[in-house]
N, C-alpha and C positions, 0 to 999 in steps of 0.2 A: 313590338318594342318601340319606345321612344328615342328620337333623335333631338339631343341641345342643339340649337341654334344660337347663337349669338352674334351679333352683332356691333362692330365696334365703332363707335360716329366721332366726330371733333368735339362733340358735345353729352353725349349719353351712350354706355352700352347698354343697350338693350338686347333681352335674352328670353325665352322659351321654349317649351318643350314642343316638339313640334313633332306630327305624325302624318305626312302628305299635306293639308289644307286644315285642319284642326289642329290649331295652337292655344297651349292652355298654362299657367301659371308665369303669364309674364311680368317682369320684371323692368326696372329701368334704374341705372344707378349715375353719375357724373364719372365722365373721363375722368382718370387721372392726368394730370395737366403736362408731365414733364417728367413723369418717373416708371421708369418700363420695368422695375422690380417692382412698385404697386399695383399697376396693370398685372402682371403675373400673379402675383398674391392672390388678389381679386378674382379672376378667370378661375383658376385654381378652387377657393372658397364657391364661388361660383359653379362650377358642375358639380365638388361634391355633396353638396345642398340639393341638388337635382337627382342626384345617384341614391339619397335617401327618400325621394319620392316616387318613381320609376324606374323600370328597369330599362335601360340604357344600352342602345346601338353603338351610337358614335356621338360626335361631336363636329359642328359643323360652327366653325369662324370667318364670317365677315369682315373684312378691313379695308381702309383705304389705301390705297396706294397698287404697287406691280407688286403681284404672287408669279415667283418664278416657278422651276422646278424646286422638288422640296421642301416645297411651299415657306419658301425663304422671302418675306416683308421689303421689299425697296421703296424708298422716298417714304413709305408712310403718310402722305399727303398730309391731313388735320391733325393725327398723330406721329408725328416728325420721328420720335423716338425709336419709333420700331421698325425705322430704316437699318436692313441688315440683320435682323432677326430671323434666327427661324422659329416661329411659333411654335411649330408641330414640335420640335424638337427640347423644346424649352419645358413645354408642358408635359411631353409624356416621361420626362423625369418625373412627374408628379401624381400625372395620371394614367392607368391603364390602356383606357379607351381609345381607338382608332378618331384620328384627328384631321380634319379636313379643314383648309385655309383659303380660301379665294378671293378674289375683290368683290367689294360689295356693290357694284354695279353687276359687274356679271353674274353675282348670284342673283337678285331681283330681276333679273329678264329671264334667268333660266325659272324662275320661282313662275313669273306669268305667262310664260313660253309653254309649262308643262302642265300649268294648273288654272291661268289667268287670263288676261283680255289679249296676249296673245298667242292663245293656243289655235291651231289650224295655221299661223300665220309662219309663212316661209322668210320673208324680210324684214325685220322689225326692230325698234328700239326701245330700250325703259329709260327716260332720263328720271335720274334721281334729283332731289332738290334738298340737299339738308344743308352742311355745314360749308360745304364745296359746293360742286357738282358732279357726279359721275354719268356717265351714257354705258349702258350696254347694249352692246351688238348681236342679233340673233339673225343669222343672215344666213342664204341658203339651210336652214332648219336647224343650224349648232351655234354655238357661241360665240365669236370671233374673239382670241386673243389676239391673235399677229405673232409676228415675229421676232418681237421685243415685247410682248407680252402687255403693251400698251395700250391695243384698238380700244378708243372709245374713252381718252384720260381727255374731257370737253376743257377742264376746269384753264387746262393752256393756249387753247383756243384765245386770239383776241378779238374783239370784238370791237375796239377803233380802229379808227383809218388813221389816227396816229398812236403809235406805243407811248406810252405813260408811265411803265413799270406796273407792277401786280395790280395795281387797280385796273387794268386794261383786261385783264383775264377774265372768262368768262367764272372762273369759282369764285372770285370777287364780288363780280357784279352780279352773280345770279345765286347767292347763300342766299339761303330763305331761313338760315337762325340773323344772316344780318336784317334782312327786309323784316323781320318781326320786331328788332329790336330798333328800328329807325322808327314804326309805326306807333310803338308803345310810349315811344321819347314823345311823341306827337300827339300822341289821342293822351298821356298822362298815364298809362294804367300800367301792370304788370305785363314783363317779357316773357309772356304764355300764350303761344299761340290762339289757341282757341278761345281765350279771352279774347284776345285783340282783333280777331274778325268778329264777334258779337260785339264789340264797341265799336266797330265801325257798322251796326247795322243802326246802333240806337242813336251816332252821334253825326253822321252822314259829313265828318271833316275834310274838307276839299283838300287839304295839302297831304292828307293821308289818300285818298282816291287818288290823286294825282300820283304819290309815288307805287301803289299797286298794280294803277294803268301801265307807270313806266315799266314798273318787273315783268308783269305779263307779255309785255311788248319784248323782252328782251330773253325770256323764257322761247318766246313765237319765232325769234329772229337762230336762234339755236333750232329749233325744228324745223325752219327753213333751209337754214344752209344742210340740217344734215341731207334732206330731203334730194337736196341739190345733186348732194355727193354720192347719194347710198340706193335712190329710189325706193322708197320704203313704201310698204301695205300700211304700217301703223304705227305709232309711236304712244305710248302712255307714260303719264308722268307720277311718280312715286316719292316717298320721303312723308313726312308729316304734312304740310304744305297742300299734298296732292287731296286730301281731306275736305279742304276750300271748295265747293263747286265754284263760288265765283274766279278763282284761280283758273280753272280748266277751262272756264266757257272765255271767259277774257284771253285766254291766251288763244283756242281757237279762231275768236274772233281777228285776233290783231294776223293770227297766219294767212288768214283769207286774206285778209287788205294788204298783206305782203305779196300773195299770189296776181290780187288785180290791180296793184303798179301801175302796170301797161297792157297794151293784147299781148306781148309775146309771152309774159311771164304766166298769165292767165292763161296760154295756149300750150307750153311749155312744162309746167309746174305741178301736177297733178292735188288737185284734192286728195289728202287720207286723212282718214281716224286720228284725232289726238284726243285723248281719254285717260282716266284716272290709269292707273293701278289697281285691277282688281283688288289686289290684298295691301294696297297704299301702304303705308308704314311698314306692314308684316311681310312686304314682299323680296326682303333680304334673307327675312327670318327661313321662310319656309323655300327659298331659292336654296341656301347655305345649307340648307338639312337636306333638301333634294339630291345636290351634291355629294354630303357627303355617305351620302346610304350607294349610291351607286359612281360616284366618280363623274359624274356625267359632263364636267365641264371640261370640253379637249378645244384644242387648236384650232 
């Protein structure tokens, strides 16, 4: 049997049927902007569309923000709205199905934890890159929530040595739906990713490579500190974004030249892995479905 997955961004849900590593009939629609009875609607029309092509396990929901117990929505991050929600709750007025809700970082590292670049790994992280940032944490072999069910929310992380207000944060500074749309303002073309790194292959504009350099610098400076904090085997980076090889090796590069600083840092610091996301984009999808077939995201 098939497991939905879906998952909910500041920008697109995106949703699939998902069976372990084989994801098939996906979908991508626009957030609704500001109305958590259209969000509902949608999800809703959404599995039942699905339940007419498959026969269906459960349901597995991605979101931003803290999933407490009850799988009750806090902060919402990029969708504010669904601060205070319980999903699970909301929907199984509507639908039968066993309904699983978690953040959509920690589903993506459970998704490459179990199936991805970091399977065999005992300490690790998935940063995501979409509309925010998320990090999850795979530490000693489970997932780290915490104790406030926060470990790994990057996006309040700052990143100046003086605070500025929200532009200081790292979900600010490090959206890769913003860094596509400063790029497209620049090279002139449409806010589609994957256009706008094929016009920077053909148009080679230095004020676009300069602001790329700077993101990947700032992507490196995040895998540094966590590096700092956490000792990690590996870190891979997921979202659409992670798609880019130039993305992954630039930002590689800039973690090295963070490391050789000085000798201490260099002696200090250890070399790991930073690398895509096996399943880049799809690595919410098939984390969230992981999830919720066996519950597998604890404490």
């Amino acid at each position: 049997m098939w497991t939905i997955g879906i998952d909910i961004g500041g920008t697109f849900i995106k949703s699939a049927l998902v069976k372990d590593t084989l994801v098939k009939e996906k979908r991508a629609v626009a957030t609704p902007k500001a109305d958590q009875q259209a969000l509902l609607q949608l999800l809703v029309e959404l599995i039942q569309d699905y339940q007419k092509l498959e026969s269906i396990q459960a349901v597995g929901i991605a979101v931003p923000g803290t999933v407490k117990e009850a799988s009750t929505v806090f902060h919402g991050g990029a969708v504010a709205y669904l601060n205070g929600v319980n999903l699970k709750q909301k929907l199984q007025e509507y639908i039968s199905l066993d309904i699983f809700v978690e953040n959509d970082a920690k589903a993506a590292v459970l998704g490459e934890a179990s199936f991805g670049n970091l399977q065999s790994v005992s300490d690790g992280a998935a940063v995501i890159l979409g509309t925010g940032v998320g990090v999850g944490l795979w530490l000693e072999g489970k997932v780290r929530k915490g104790p406030h069910f926060q470990a790994g929310e990057a996006s309040f992380l700052i990143h100046d040595q003086q605070f500025r207000g929200a532009e200081s944060f790292v979900g600010v500074n490090l959206s890769a739906v913003l860094l596509v749309k400063k790029l497209a303002t620049i090279l002139k073309c449409p806010e589609e990713g994957a256009q706008v790194f094929e016009q920077m292959q053909t148009d080679r504009n230095e004020a676009a490579e300069q602001a790329l350099a700077s993101y990947c610098q700032q992507v490196a400076l995040l895998c540094f500190n966590l590096q700092c904090l956490l000792d990690l085997e590996k870190i891979v980076l997921g979202g659409g974004i992670s798609q880019q090889a130039t993305v992954i090796e630039r930002t590689r590069q800039s973690y090295e030249t963070l490391r050789s600083v000085s000798p201490i840092t260099r002696q200090t610091i250890p070399h790991i892995t930073i690398e895509a996301a096996k399943y880049q984009s799809d690595a919410n999808l098939i984390g969230i479905a992981k999830g919720a077939k066996k519950d597998e995201i604890s404490n």
